[in-house]
C-alpha positions as a printed Julia matrix, in Angstrom:
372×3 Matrix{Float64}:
 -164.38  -64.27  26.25
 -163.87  -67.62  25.9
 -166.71  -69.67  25.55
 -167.86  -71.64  28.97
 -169.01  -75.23  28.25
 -171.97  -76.47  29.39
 -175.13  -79.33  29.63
 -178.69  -79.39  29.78
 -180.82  -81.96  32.37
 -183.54  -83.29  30.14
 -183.57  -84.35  26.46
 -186.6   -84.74  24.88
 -189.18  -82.06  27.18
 -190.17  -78.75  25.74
 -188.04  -76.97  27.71
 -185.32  -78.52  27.41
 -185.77  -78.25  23.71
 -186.19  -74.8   24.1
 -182.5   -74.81  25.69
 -181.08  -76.75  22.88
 -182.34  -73.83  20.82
 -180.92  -70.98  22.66
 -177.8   -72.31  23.25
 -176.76  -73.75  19.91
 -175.26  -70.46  18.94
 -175.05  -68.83  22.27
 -171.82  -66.48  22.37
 -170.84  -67.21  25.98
 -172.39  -70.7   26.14
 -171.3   -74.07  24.26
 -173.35  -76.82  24.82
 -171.41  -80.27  24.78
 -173.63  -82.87  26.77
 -177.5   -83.37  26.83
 -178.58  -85.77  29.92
 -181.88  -87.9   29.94
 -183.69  -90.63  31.49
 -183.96  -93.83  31.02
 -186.15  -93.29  27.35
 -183.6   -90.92  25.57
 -179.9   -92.32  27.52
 -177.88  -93.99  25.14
 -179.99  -92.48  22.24
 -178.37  -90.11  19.5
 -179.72  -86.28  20.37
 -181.39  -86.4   16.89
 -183.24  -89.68  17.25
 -184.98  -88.02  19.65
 -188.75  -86.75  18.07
 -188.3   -82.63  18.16
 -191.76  -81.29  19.71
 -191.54  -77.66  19.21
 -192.37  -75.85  15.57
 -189.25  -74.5   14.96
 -187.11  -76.54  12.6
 -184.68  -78.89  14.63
 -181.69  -76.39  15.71
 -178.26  -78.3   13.69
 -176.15  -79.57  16.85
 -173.17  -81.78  16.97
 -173.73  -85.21  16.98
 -174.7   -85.82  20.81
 -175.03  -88.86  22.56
 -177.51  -88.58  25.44
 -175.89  -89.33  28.74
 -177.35  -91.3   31.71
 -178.47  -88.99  34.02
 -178.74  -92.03  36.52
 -175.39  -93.39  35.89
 -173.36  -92.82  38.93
 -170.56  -91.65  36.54
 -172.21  -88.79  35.24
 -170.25  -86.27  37.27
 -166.98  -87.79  36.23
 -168.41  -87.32  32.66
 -169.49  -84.66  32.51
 -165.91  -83.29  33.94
 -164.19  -85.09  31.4
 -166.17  -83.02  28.55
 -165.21  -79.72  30.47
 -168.57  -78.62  31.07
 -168.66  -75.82  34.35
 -172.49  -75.14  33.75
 -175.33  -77.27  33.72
 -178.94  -76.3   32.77
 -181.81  -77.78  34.38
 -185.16  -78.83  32.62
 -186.01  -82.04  34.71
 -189.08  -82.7   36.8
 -188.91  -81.23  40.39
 -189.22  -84.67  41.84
 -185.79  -85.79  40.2
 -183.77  -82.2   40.46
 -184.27  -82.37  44.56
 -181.48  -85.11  44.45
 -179.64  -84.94  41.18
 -178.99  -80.98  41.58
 -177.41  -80.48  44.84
 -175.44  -83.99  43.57
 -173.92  -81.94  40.64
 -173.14  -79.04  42.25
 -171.37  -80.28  45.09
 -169.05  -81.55  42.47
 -168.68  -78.07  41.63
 -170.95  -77.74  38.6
 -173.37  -73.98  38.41
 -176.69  -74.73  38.07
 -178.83  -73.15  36.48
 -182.93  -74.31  36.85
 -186.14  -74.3   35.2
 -187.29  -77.1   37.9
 -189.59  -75.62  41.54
 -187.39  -77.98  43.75
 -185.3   -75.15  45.08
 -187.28  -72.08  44.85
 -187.87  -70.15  47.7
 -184.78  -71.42  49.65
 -182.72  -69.15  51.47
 -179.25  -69.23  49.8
 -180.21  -70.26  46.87
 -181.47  -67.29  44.41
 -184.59  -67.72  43.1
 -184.45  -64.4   40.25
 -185.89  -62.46  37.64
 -182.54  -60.85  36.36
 -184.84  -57.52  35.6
 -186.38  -57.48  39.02
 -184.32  -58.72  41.75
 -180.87  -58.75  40.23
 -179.35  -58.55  44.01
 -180.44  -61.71  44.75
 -177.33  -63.49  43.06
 -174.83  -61.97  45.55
 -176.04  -64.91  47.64
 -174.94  -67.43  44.71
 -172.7   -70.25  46.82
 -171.99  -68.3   49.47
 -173.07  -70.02  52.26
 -173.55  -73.33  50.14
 -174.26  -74.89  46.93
 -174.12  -72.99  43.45
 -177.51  -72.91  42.26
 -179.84  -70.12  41.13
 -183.28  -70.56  39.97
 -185.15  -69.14  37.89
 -189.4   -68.53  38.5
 -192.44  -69.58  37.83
 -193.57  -69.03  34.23
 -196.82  -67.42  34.92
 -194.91  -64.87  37.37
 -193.01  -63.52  34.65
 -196.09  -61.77  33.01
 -197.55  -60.97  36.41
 -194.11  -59.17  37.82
 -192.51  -57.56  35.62
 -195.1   -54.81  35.23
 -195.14  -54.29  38.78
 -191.44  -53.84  39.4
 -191.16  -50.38  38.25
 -194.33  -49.44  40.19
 -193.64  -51.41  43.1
 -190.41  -49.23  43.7
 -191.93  -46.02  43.0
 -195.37  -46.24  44.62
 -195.92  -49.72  46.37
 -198.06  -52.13  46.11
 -200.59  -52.9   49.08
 -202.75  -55.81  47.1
 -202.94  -57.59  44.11
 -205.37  -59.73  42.35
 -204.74  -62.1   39.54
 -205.76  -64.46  36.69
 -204.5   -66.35  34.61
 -204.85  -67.97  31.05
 -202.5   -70.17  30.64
 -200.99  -71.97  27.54
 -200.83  -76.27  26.93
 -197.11  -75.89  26.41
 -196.92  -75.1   30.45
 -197.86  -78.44  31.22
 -195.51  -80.09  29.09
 -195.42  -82.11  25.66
 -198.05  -84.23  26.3
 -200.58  -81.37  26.95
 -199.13  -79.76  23.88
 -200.23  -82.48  21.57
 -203.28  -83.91  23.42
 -205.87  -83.74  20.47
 -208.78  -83.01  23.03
 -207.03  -79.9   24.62
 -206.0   -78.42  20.95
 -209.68  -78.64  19.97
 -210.93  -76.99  23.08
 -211.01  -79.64  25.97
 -208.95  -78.83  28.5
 -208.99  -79.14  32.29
 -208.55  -75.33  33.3
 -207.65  -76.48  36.38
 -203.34  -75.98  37.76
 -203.23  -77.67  41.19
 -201.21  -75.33  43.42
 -200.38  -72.81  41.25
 -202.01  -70.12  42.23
 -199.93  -70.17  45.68
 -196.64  -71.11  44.09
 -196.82  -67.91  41.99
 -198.13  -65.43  44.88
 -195.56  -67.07  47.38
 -192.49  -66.39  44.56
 -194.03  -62.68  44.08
 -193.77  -62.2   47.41
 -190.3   -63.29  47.76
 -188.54  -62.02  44.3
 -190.16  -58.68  46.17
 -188.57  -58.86  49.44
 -185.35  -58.08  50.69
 -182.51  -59.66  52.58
 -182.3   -59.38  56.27
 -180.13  -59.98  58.66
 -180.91  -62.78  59.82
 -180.35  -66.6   59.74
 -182.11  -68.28  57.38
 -185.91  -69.8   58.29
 -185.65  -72.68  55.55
 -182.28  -73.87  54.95
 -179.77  -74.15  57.87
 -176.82  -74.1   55.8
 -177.07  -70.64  55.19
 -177.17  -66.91  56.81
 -179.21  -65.55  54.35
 -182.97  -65.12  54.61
 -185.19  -63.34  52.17
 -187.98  -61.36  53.91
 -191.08  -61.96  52.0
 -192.44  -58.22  50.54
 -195.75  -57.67  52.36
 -198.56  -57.81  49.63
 -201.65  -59.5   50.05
 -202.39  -61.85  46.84
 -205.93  -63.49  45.61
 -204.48  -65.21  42.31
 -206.26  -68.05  40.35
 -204.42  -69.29  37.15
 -206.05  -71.47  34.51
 -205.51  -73.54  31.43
 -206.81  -72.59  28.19
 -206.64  -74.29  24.73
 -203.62  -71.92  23.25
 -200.41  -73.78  22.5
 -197.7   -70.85  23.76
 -198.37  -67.6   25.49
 -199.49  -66.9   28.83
 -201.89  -64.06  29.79
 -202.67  -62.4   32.74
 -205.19  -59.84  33.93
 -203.93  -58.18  36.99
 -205.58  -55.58  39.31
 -203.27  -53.63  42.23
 -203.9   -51.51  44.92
 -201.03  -49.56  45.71
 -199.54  -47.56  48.67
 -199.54  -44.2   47.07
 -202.05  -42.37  44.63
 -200.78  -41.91  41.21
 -201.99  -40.98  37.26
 -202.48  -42.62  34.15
 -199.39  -40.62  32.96
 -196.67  -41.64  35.46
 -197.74  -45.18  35.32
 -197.49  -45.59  31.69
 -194.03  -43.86  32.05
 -192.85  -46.02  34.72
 -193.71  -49.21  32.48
 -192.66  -47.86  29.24
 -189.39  -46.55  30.55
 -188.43  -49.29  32.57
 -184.38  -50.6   32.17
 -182.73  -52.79  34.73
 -179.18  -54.27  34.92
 -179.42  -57.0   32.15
 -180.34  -54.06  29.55
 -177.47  -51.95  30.81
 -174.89  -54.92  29.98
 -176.44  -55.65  26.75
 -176.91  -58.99  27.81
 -177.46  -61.38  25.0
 -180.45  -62.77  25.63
 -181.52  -58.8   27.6
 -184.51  -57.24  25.34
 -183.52  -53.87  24.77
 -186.82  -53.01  26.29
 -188.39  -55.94  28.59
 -191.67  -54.31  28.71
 -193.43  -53.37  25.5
 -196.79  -51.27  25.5
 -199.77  -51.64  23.31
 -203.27  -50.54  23.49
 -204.74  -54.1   23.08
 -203.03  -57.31  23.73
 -203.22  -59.9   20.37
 -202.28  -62.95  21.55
 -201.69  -63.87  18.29
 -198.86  -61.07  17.2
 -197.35  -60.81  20.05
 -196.16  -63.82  21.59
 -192.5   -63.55  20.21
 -191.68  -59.73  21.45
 -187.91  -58.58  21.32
 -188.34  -55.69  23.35
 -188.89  -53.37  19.92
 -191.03  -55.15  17.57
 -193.61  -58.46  17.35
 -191.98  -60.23  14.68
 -193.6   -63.05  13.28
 -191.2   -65.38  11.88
 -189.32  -66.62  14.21
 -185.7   -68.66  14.65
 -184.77  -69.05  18.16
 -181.73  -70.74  17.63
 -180.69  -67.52  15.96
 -182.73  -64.62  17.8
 -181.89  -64.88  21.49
 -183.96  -61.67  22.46
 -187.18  -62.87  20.53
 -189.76  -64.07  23.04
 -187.89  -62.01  25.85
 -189.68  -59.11  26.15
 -193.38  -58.68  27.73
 -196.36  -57.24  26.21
 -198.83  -55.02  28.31
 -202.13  -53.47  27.34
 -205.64  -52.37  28.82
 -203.71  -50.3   31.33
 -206.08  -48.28  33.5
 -206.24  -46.3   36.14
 -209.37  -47.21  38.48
 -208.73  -45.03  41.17
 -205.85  -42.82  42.03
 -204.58  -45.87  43.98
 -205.7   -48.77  41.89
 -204.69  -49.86  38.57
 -205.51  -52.47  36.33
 -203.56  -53.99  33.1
 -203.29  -57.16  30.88
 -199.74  -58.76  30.03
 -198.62  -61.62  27.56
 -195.51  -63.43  27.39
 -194.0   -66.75  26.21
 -194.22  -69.23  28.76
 -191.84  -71.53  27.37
 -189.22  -68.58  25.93
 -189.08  -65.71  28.63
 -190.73  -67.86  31.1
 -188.6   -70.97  30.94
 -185.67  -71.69  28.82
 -184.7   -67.92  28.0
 -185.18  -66.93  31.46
 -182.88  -69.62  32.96
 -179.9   -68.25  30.1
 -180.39  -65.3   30.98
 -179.89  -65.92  34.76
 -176.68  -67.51  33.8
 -175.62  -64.3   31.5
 -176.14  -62.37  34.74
 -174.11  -64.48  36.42
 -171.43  -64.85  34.53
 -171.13  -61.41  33.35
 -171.25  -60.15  36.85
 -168.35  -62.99  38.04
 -170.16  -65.0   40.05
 -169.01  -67.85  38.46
 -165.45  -67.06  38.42
């Protein structure tokens, strides 16, 4: 397979960082432009101060494009690039995106702009893998990939979901400094325990995407976005979710309780989590953990950020081990009642739940020719 060329939206964020670092030696990928604002455009890519703890990932010498220049489509052409990662702030992707991709680039994004809008995928490749038949069908080519502290929350609850239903759910979060971006992640005061536990609106963003990575298409035309057919029928689970910050530089935890539709045991649920394969481990995806859910006794927040779906290794190189940091870790399952279950899962917010998650998406995608 011949390698597709591609850019990332964002120079100098952690996520976009975390792109570089995936897609340095990515089989399928090649990354040939990096695009910034107005403090990194014009700047060489490794002028740029490197935020994340991992040693600086060797690229080609890069130039950082103008994501403002009204040229950048023409440029971006001219390098050959087809796919085009996104790691900007919402505010900016709601105009830039749709730009690029009515030029006929596939974008791929970490941003909220376009979640939740009908024809436009919003997936976790394990979970809701259907979701990308709609990819530019009635529109623009862009898929999305989820909130960060979803990816935790939902993955769990796919297998059981299927099997046995979910009537309610209750959530809450801990949430790492590296979700709300560089400045967070070096803020002196937060690192030494200060920190505002408080995520304006994320709480609903993450029960509204639950409800729709859950749901299924209908027909009928779409309630959001008149350009398309499609229409996603939110999954009917109520949600009381509250997500805070906490003084931990990567990792996000959750501590979820669910009522379901149908009694069950102890046995069967730890089966259904354990045993759990979707499409992306069937096509040995590159960035697929073999497993995507690994099961412990006791979460350690500190051994088992970087799962690989079968092991919690501890030194790390992302640029080189694309499945590290994929997988989630769940522990503390119980069984309340025959109908209610509790459990605790960890994953890296800025690995599975960002940057990996977004490659990923585009694996899926490309593997399964909807870019073609």
């Amino acid at each position: 397979m011949a390698k597709r060329l591609c850019a990332i939206l964002g120079a100098s964020g952690v996520v976009s960082q975390r792109l570089q670092q995936r897609l340095v030696n990515h089989p399928w990928f090649e990354l040939v432009a990096i695009c910034g604002g107005p403090d990194t455009a014009g700047k060489p890519l490794n002028s740029i101060d490197w935020k994340l703890e991992q040693q600086r990932p060797d690229i080609a010498e890069i130039t950082v494009l103008n994501l403002a220049d009204n040229k950048i489509c023409k440029q971006l052409l001219e390098l050959g690039v087809s796919i085009v990662f996104s790691a900007i702030p919402s505010e900016i992707a709601q105009d830039v995106e749709p730009m690029l991709a009515e030029s006929g680039f596939a974008v791929f994004s970490n941003a909220s702009a376009y979640r939740r809008v009908d024809g436009i995928p919003l997936v976790i490749a394990e979970i809701n893998p259907q979701h990308m038949e709609h990819f530019a069908v009635d529109g623009l080519p862009i898929a999305c990939s989820t909130n960060c502290t979803l990816i935790p929350t939902a993955m769990p609850l796919a297998p059981i979901n299927k099997l046995l239903g979910i009537k309610s759910l209750t959530m809450r979060s801990e949430q790492a400094l590296s979700g709300g971006g560089w400045r967070l992640l070096f803020d002196e005061k937060a690192l030494a325990g200060s920190v505002d536990p408080e995520i304006p609106d994320e709480a609903r963003k993450t029960a509204s995407e639950l409800r729709y990575i859950f749901g299924e298409t209908v027909d009928q035309p779409s309630r959001k976005n008149p350009k398309s057919s499609v229409h996603i029928a939110n999954a009917s689970i109520d949600t009381d979710f509250v997500c805070n910050r906490v003084s931990r530089k990567d990792g996000h935890h959750v501590f979820v309780t669910a009522k379901l539709l149908n009694p069950t045991t102890l046995a069967e649920v730890k089966m259904l989590i354990s045993s759990f394969h979707a499409i992306p481990q069937l096509l040995n995806l590159p960035s697929a953990p073999t497993n995507p859910i690994q099961l412990v006794e006791t979460i350690d927040t500190s051994k088992h950020l970087w799962a690989d779906g079968e092991t919690f290794p501890q030194q790390v190189e992302p640029s080189k081990d694309l499945r590290a940091g994929m997988a989630i870790t769940v522990g503390n399952l119980q069984l309340i009642e025959p109908d209610v279950i509790s459990f605790e899962a960890y994953s890296h917010n800025t690995i599975r739940g960002a940057a990996g998650g977004v490659v990923l998406l585009a694996e899926l995608a490309l593997n399964e020719g909807y870019l073609d």
